[in-house]
C-alpha positions in Angstrom: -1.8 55.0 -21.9 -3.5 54.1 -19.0 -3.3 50.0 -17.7 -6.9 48.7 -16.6 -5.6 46.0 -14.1 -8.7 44.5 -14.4 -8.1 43.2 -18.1 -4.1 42.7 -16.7 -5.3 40.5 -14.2 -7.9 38.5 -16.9 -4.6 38.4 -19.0 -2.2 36.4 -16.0 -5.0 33.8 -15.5 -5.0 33.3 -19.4 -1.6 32.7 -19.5 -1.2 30.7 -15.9 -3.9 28.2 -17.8 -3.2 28.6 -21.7 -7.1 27.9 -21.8 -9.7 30.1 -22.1 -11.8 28.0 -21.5 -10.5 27.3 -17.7 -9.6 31.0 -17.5 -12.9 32.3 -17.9 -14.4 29.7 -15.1 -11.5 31.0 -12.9 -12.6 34.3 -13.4 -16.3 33.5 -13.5 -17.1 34.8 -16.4 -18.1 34.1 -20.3 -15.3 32.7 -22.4 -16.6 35.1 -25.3 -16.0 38.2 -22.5 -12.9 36.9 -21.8 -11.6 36.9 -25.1 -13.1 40.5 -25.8 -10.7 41.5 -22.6 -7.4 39.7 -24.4 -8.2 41.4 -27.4 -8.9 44.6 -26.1 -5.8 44.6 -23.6 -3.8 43.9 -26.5 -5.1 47.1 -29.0 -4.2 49.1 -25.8 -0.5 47.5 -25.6 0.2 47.6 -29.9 0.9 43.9 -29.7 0.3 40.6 -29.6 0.2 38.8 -26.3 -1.4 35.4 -27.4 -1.1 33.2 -30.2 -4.1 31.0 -30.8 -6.1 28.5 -32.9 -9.0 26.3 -32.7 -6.8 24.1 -30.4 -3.8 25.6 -28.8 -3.0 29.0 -26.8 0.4 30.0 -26.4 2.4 33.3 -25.2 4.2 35.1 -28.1 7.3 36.4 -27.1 6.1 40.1 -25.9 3.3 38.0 -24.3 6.1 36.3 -22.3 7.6 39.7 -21.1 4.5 41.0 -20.7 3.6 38.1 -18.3 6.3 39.0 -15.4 5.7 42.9 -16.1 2.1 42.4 -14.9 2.9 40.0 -12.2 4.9 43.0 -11.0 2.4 45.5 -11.5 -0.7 43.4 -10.0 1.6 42.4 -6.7 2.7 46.2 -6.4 -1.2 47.7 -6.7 -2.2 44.9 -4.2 0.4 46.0 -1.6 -0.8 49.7 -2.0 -4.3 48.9 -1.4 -3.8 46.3 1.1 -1.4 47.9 4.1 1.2 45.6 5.5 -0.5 45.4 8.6 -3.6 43.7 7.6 -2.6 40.2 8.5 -1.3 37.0 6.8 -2.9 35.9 3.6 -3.0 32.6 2.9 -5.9 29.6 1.6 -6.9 26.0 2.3 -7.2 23.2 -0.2 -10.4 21.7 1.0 -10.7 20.1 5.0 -7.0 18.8 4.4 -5.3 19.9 7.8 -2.0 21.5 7.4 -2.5 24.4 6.5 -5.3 24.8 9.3 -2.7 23.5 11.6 -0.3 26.1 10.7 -2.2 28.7 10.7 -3.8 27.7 14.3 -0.1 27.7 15.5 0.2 31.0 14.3 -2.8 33.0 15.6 -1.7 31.3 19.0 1.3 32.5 18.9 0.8 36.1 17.5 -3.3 36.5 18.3 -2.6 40.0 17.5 -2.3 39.2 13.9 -5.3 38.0 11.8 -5.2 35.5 9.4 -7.3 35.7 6.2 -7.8 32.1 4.4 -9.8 31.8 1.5 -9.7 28.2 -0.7 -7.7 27.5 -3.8 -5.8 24.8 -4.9 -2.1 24.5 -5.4 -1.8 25.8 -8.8 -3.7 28.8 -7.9 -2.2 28.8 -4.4 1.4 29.8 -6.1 0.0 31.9 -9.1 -1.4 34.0 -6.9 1.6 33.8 -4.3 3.4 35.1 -7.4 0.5 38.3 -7.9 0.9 39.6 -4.5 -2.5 37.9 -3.3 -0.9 35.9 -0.9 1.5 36.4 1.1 2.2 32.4 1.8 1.1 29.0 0.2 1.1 25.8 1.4 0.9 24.0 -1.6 2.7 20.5 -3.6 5.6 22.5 -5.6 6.0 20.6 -9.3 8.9 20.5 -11.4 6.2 22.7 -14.0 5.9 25.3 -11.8 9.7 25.8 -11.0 10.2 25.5 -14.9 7.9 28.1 -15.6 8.5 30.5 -12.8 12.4 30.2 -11.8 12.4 33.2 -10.0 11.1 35.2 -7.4 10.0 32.5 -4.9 11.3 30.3 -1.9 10.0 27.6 -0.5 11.1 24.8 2.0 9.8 21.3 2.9 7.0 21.2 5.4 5.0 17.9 5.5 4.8 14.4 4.5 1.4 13.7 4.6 0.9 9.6 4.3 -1.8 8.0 2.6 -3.7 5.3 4.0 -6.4 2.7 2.6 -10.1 3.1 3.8 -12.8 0.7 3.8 -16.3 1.3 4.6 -18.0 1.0 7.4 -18.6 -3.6 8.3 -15.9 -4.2 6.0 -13.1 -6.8 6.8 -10.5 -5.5 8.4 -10.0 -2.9 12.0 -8.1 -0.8 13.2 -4.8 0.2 12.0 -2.9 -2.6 10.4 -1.3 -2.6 7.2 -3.3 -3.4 3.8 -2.2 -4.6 0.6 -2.4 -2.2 -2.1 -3.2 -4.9 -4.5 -5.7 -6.9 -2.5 -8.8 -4.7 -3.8 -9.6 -2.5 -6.8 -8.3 1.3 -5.6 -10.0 4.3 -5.6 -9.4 7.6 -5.4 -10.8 11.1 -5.1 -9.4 13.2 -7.8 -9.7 14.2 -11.8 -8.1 12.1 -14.2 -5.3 12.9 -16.7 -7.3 14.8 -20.0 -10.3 16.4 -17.8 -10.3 20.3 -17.7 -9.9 19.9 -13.8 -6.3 17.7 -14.1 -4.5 19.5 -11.1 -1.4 19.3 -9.3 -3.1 16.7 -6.8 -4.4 14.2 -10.2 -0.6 14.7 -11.8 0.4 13.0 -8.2 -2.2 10.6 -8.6 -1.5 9.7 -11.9 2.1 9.4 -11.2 1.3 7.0 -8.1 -0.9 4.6 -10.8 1.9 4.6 -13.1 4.1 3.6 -10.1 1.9 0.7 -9.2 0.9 -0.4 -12.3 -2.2 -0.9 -10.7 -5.5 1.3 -12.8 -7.1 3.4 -10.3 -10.8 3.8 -10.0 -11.0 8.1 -10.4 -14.4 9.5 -8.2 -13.8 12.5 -9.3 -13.0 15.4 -7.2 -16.4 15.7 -4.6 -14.3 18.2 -2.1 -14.8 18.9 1.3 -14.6 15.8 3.9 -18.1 15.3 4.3 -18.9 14.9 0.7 -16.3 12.2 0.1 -17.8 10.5 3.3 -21.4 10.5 1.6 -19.8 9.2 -1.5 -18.1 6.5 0.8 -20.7 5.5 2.5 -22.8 4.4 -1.2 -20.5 2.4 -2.4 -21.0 -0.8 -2.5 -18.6 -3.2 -3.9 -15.0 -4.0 -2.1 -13.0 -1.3 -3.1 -10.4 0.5 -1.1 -10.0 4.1 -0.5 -6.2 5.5 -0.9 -7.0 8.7 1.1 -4.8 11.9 3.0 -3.9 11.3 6.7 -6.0 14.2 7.2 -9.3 12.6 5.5 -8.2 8.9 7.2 -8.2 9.7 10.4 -11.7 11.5 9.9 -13.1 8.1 8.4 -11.9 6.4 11.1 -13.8 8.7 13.9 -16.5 7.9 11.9 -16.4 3.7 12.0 -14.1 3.1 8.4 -11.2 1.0 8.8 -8.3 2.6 7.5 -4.7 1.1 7.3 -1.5 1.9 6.4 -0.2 0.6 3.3 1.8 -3.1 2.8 4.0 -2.5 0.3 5.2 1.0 -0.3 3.7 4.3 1.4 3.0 7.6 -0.5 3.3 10.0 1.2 2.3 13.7 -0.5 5.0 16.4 -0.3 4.0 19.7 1.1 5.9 23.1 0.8 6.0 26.3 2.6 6.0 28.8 -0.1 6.4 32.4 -0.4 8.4 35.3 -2.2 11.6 35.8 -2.4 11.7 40.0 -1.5 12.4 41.5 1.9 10.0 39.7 4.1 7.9 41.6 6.2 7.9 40.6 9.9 5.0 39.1 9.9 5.5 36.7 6.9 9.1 35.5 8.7 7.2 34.8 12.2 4.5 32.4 9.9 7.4 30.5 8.4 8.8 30.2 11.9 6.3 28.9 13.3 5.0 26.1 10.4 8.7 24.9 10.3 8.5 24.7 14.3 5.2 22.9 14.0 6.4 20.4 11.5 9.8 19.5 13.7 7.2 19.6 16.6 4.5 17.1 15.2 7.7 14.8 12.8 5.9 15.7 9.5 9.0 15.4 7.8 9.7 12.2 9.5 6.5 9.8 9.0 6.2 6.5 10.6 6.2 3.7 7.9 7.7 0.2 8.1 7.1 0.6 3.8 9.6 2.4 1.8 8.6 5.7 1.5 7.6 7.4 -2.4 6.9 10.3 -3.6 7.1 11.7 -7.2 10.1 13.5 -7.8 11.3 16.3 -6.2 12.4 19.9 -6.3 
């Protein structure tokens, strides 16, 4: 029997998201098409990989085993087709800086090597760490993620990225004093809990609210810098922005008051991840040089007169 890797890659998003509803947007394709893969993949195999209703998908048992055979198999055709010497592999979340940073540090420091970037998220960022699409992430590592994948990865602490509070632009308030975080209504850019889009960033989020006790205003997830700027900029009651150091200090270029937190300062935890197999030179010289950077530039070390919080941690 021959594999198609095409249908064994449809089946690893499926189970990374136990939706097919997610899966097939992933994949950018039909959810009926999707399901006609599953199905077809599994008359191939003799088995069932999925067990699903109107409501729920989960992995049978051979689905399970299944699962880290064709993690295997995907990461081991990418590395055929993809030479070692091809560069660093490795994606963005958005404008947020530190992973730009990183990866500036490195071509600096090894020009000879290119670095390819694309953009995903951090759930996506480590399942496809785990395929052999990357060959690092810089990502927010949950508790989830360890549970379900044990194995087969290391990671190590690389930034703690503070929030502050933004106002618009002739609001009260300059500069870069402290702010109350229960002076104004907060806002934030991100997808509640129960919307198809949750990520790792909302399940922070969320956790943050429940922290505060304070509901949060969610805008939904607009993106890129510029595009939470616009939506910014047409608001118009007094709400306050609880925003990445990397989006602040943007705002703030542009006339928005930002300031540091009163009470208590989040501060979002960023990994270095990557797999845990003989590293190839190049893969050792980038976590080099982003654990260099970050005892360079103190991420691990923020300023903050507030006690510091983060959800828990691996």
């Amino acid at each position: 029997m021959d594999l198609d890797l095409r249908l064994v890659r449809h089946f690893i998003v499926v189970a990374d998201e136990l939706h097919f509803s997610r899966a097939a947007a992933t994949l950018h394709i039909s959810q009926p098409a999707l399901s006609k893969d599953i199905r077809h993949l599994e008359a191939d195999l003799g088995f069932r990989l999925l067990s699903r209703d109107s409501r729920h998908v989960a992995l049978t048992p051979e689905g399970t085993r299944f699962l880290r055979d064709a993690r295997a198999l995907i990461a081991q055709a990418v590395r055929m087709t993809h030479p070692e010497d091809d560069g660093i592999r490795m994606a963005h979340i958005f404008d947020l800086d530190t992973s730009r940073l990183v990866a500036d540090a490195f071509s600096e420091r090894f020009p000879e090597i290119p670095v390819m970037a694309s953009s995903m998220d951090s759930r996506r960022q480590f399942d496809a760490l785990l395929a052999g699409l990357l060959d690092v992430a810089i990502i927010r590592l949950t508790p989830e993620m360890s549970a379900a994948h044990p194995t087969g990865w290391r990671h190590a602490p690389l930034r703690l990225e503070p929030f502050w509070l933004v106002r618009r632009s002739g609001d009260v308030g300059t500069g870069t004093s402290t702010a109350s975080l229960f002076a104004s209504p907060l806002q934030v850019f991100g997808d509640p809990t129960g919307t198809a889009t949750f990520n790792v960033h909302g399940q922070y989020l969320a956790a943050l609210e429940q922290r505060l006790a304070v509901p949060f205003r969610w805008l939904g997830n607009p993106g890129t810098f510029e595009h939470c700027r616009a939506r910014m900029q047409r608001m118009t009651d007094d709400a306050v922005l609880l925003e990445f150091e990397s989006y602040a200090f943007r705002y703030r270029q542009v006339g928005m008051p930002i300031h540091r937190p009163a009470e208590l300062q989040p501060v979002y935890p960023w990994s270095l991840v990557w797999r845990d197999e003989p590293a190839a030179a190049r893969v050792s010289d980038f976590v080099e040089v982003a654990q260099d950077l970050a005892q360079t530039l103190g991420w691990l070390t923020p300023e903050s007169a507030a006690p510091l919080w983060q959800p828990g941690v691996l």
